[in-house]
N, C-alpha and C positions, 0 to 999 in steps of 0.2 A: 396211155396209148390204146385206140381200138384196135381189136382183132379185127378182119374182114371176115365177115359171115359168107360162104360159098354159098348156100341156099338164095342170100338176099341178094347179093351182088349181080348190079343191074336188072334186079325184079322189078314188076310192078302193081304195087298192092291196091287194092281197092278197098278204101277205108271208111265206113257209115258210121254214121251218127245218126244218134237216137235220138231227133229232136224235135219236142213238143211242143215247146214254148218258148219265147225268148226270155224268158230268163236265165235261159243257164247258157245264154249264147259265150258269157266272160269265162262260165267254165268249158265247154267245149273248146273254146279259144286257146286255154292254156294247154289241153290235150294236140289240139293242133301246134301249138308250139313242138311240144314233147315228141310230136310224130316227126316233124322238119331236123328236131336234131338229130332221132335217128336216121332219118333219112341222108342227112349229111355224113354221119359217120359211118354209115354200115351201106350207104352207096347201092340206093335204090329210088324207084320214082314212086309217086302215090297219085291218087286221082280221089277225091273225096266226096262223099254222097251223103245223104238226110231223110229221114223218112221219121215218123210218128206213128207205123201201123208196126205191132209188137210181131205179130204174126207175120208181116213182110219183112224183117229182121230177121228173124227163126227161118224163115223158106232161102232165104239170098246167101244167108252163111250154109247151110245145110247143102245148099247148088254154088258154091264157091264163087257168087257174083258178088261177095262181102269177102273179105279176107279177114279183115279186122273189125270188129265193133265197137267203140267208146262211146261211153263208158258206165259198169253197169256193176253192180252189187251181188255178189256169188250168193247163187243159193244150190239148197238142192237139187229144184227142179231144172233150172239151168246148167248145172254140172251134168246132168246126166243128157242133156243136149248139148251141149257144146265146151270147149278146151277154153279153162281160165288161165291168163299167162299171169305172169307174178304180181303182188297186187301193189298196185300204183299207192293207196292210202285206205288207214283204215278210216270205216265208219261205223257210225253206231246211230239206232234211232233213235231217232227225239221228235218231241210233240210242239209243234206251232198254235199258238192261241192270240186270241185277240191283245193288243197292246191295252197294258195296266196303266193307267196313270201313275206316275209318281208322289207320292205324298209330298208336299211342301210342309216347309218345313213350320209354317205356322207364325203366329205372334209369339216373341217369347217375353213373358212378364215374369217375374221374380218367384212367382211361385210355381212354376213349370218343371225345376226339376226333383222338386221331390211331390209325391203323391199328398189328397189331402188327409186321408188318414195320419198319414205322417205329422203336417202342420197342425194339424190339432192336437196329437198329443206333445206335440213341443210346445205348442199354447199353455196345455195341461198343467205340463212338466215345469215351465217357466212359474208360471201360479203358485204351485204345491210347496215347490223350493222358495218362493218368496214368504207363505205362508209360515212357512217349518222355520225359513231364517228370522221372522219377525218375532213368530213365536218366543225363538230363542233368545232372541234380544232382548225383549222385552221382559221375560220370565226374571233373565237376571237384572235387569235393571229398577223391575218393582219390587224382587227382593232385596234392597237394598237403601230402598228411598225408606224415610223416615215414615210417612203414613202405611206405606204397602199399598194405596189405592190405586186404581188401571185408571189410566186415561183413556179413554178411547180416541181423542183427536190426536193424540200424540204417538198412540199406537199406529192408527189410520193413515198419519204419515208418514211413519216408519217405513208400514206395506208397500204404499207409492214408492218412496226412495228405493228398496228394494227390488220390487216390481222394474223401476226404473233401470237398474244395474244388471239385472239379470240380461233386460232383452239387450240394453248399452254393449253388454259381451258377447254379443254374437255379429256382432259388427266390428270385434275387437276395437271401443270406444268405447270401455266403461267408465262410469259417474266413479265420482272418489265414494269407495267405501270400506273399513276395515274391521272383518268381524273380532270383536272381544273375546268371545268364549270359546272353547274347543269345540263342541259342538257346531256354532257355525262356521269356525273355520273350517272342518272335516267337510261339511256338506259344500262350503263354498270350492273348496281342494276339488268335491269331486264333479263340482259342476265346471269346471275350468279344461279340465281334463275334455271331459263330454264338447263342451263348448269347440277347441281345439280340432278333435275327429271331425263333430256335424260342421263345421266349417268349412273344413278341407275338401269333404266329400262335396258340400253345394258349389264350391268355386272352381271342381274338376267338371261334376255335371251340369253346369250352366256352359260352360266352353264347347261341352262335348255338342252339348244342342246346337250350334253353330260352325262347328269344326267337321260335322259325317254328312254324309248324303242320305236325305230320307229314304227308306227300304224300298223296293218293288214287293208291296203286297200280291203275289203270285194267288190261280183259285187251286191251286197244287202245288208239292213241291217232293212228290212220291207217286212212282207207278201205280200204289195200290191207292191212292186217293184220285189219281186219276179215271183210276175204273170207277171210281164210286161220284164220282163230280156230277153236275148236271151235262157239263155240256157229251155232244156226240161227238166218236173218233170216226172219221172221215181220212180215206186212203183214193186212191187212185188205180183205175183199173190196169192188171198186168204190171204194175210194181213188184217189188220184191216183197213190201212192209205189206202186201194182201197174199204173198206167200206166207210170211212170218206167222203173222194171225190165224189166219187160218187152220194155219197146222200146230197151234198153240192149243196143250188138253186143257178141258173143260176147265174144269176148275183154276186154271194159273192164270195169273193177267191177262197174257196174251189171248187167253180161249176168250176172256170174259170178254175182252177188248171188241173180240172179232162176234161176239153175238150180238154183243149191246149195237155191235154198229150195223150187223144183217138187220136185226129187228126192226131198225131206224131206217133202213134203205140206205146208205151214206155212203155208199160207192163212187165216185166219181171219176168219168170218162174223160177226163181232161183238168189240165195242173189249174185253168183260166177257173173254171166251176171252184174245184177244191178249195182256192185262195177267196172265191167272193163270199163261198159260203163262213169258211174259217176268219173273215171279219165281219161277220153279223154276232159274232160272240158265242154263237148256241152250238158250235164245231171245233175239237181241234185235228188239225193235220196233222198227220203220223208218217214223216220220212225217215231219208235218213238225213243227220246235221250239214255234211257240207252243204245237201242241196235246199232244206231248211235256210238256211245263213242267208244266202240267195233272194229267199221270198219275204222277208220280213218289211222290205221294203219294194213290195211290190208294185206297185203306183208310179214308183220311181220317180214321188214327188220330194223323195226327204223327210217324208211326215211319219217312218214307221210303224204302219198300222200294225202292224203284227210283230209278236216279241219271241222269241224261245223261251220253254218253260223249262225249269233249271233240272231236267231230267233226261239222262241218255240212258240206252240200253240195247242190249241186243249187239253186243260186237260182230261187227262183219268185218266186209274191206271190198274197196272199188275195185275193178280189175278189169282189162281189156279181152274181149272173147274172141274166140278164133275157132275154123273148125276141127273136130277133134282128127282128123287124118292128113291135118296141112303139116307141109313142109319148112314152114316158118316158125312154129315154135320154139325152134329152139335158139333161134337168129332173134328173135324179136324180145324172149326169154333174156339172152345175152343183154342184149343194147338197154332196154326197159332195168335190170338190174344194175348197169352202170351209172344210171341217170339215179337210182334210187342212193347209193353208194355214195353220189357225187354230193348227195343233198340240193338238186333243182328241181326236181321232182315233189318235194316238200315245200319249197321257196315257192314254185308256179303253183299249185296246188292249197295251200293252209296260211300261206302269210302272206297272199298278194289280194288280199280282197279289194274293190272298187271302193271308192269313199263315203260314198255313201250310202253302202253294206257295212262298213266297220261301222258307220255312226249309228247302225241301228241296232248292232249284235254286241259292241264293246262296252258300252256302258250299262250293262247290265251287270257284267262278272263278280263285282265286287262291292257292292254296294252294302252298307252299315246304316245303323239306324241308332240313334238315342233313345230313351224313355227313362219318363220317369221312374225313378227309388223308389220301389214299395216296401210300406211299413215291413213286411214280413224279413225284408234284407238289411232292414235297419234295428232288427229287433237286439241284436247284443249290443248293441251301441246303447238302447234303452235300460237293457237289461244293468249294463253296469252305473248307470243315471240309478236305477233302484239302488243299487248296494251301496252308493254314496249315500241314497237315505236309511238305509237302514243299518249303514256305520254309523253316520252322523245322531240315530236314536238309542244305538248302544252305547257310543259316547255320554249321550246327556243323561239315559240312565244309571251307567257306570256315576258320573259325576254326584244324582241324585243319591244314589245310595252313599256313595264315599261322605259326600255331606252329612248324611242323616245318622249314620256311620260317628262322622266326628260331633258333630250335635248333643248325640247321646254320650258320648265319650266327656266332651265338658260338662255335660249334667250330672253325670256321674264323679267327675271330680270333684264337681262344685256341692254337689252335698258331699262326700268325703271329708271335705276342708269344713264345710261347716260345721259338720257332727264332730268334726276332731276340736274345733274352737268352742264346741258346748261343752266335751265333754271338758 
């Protein structure tokens, strides 16, 4: 239930707008909402006026021919000319810049998600392990043939068959093949293993390449690379955001913001100017976000030429002005607090945007991107591809030695037994 305000009941208020451009006529619009419900509940009339001269704003509230102003971002300089009543929403600025193309998403062919570094050493790696496996086949199998001689054609096919089997497993469709010896079993154990991981990983990131939306490559994505970018920051004259800057020290963003853009001349006396210049790409516009949101589709073809760069800063808050000796303050204070309380004041204001202001500002927030595996993030996966071969080479010299080990061992019997049969 509203209280009745004594001040307002049956008043009649004279309410300006600040307005320069038609763009923000949907936000002024919801302010006129917000003014009507008070007006229904706190049981006063209104009469509403417009103007775009900042200085005839400042003279009309100052000679009580403005009662109210909507709607305007609290600064310094403004506090100390006129009464902020509570603040309708916060804002913060952000920088408008020319729209980025989206990356497509590209041809995907088979070798897209891993890097080529990567595929070459699994080339490598594929080879070495066939080599090391043939080796070992081979070693035992000429030690045991009656001449001892190498074939080399019979070697040569070996290679192949192996070669064959290796790359067969990474398709999980390998060739029949079963190693004999410890040694290639150890090395085959640990190329199975290996096989297994680099698998899993290629048939998570080939998905992903087809499953995210390619990134917005932003030309910033930090205040301070903003200062440092090529393009110029461009404000508008009697803003708040050319109060902001301005009285930003030298040295911090803000100062640097506001020289780089005195030096460039980038002042701009109208929103129409600031917006044509901020889509030739060599400007961006410094407001604040709600009214940012507004202009990104400024054409009002659909075609979003302008994006928000993923950077706010500078917390303020919107608020309706009044003069500092009026009698409405504290009626107006009331009503504006109960709208805020109510949650419609947020509903008109941050979640009612036109359609085609959401389609220009919403698909920005969340966007992902795939890329390729580089070698360096696949390096312990390699890493333990090495310790299988260098298990599988201590095996076959443990084996070596154990043999040579029992070799001498029967040579040593066997003359034993003969010297025992001489003597």
């Amino acid at each position: 239930m509203w209280i009745v305000q004594k001040d307002l009941y049956n008043a009649h208020l004279q309410v300006c707008f600040w307005e320069c451009n038609s763009h923000l006529d949907f936000f002024n619009t919801q302010i006129k909402v917000a003014v009507e419900t008070l007006k229904k509940y706190l049981h006063f009339n209104v009469t509403y006026h417009s103007t775009c001269n900042y200085d005839e704003i400042v003279a009309k509230v100052q000679t009580n021919k403005c009662d109210v102003v909507s709607i305007m971002i609290a600064t310094p300089k403004r506090t100390k000319l006129f009464e902020n009543l509570i603040p309708i929403s916060e804002a913060k600025l952000g920088i408008l810049i020319k729209a980025v193309p989206q990356r497509s998403h590209g041809s995907l062919s088979v070798f897209t998600p891993l890097d080529s570094s990567t595929w070459v050493l699994l080339f490598v790696c594929s080879i070495l392990y066939a080599l090391l496996l043939t080796s070992y086949e081979h070693k035992h199998t000429a030690a045991q043939s009656e001449t001892k001689s190498r074939n080399c054609f019979k070697w040569g096919k070996k290679l192949l068959d192996i070669i064959a089997y290796n790359f067969s497993c990474l398709i999980y469709k390998p060739v029949s093949y079963t190693p004999q010896h410890s040694p290639a079993r150890m090395l085959v154990s640990w190329w199975w293993v290996f096989v297994m991981v680099i698998v899993s990983i290629y048939t998570g990131k080939i998905v992903s390449f087809r499953s995210v939306i390619p990134a917005t490559e932003y030309p910033f994505t930090t205040l301070s690379e903003a200062v440092n970018s090529e393009m110029i920051p461009i404000v508008v004259h009697t803003w708040a955001t050319e109060e902001f800057l301005q009285n930003g020290t030298p040295h911090s963003n803000l100062g640097k913001l506001w020289k780089k853009m005195s030096e460039a001349n980038a002042i701009s006396y109208t929103v129409e100017e600031a917006l044509e210049r901020t889509a030739t790409g060599k400007y961006m516009f410094i407001a604040n976000v709600p009214y940012l949101k507004h202009y990104t589709n400024f054409m009002a073809d659909g075609n979003c030429r302008l994006m928000l760069a993923p950077i706010e800063f500078l917390p303020s808050y919107l608020t309706l002005i009044i003069n500092k000796n009026s009698k409405y303050i504290r009626g107006l204070n009331y009503g504006i607090n109960r709208l805020r309380e109510s949650g419609l004041l947020s509903l008109w204001l941050d979640h009612n945007l036109p359609l085609e202001m959401e389609t220009c500002v919403e698909p920005r927030k969340s966007l992902v991107t795939a890329t390729p595996l580089m070698l360096k993030e696949l390096r312990h996966i390699f890493t333990m591809l090495g310790l299988g071969l260098l298990a599988s080479v201590l095996v076959m010299v443990a084996e070596q030695v154990l043999k040579r080990h029992s070799h001498v061992k029967m040579q040593l019997i066997k003359m034993f037994t003969n010297n025992t049969h001489t003597g």
